[in-house]
N, C-alpha and C positions, 0 to 999 in steps of 0.2 A: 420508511424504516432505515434504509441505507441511503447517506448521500455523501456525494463527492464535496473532499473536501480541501481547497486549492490553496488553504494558507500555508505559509512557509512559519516552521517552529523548531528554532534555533537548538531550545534545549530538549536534547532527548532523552530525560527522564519524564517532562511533559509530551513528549510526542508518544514517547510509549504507554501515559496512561490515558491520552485521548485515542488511543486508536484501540485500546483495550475495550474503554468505556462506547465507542462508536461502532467495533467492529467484534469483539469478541463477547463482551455481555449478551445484545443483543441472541449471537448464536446459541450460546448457555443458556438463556432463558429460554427457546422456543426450543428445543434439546429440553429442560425440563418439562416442558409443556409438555412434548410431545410424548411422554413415559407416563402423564397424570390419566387416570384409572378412565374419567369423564371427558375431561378435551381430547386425548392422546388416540391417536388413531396409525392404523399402518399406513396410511395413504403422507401422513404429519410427518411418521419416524421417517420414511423414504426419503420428504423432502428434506428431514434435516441433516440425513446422511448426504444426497446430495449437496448440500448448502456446503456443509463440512468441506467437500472434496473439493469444490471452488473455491472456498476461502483458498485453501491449501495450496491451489494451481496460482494463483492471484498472488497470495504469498512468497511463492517460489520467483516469480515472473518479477514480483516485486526486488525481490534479493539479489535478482542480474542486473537491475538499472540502482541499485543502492548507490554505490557507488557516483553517480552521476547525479545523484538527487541531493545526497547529502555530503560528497566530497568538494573539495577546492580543487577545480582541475582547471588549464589552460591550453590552449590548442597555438601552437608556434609555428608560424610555416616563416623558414628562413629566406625564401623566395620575397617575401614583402619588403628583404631590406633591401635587397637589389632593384627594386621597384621605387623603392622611395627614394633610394640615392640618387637614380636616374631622374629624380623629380627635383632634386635639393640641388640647389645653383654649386 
């Protein structure tokens, strides 16, 4: 039902409706499931409160490395030029 999924996608009006369609449908539907008179059970609603509350922690966790996933960042240590020069005739 849930898989990781490692591709890199540039534009995020498509990143936002594949993670809807892979990560938040799913939820929605077994969330319906779980209220239908004949499948629906307390044992179903529990898990999908639980499920909820991970998405959520998963989500949050997600939102501190955003930045680093989807920004242009560069890491400069100024020490390298003095390394190189001592290497450059």
């Amino acid at each position: 039902m849930f898989r990781i999924n490692t591709t890199y996608e540039p534009n995020e009006k498509i990143y936002k409706l594949k993670k809807t369609i892979n990560d938040d449908l799913p939820i929605k539907l077994y969330d319906c499931a779980s209220k239908l008179p004949i499948i629906g059970s307390d044992k179903l609603r529990k898990d999908v409160r639980t499920l909820k509350k991970t998405k959520g922690k998963v989500n949050e966790i997600l939102d501190l490395f955003l930045y680093f996933i989807n920004g242009d960042w560069n890491f400069e240590n100024e020490n390298i030029y003095k390394v190189l020069s001592m290497m450059s005739p």
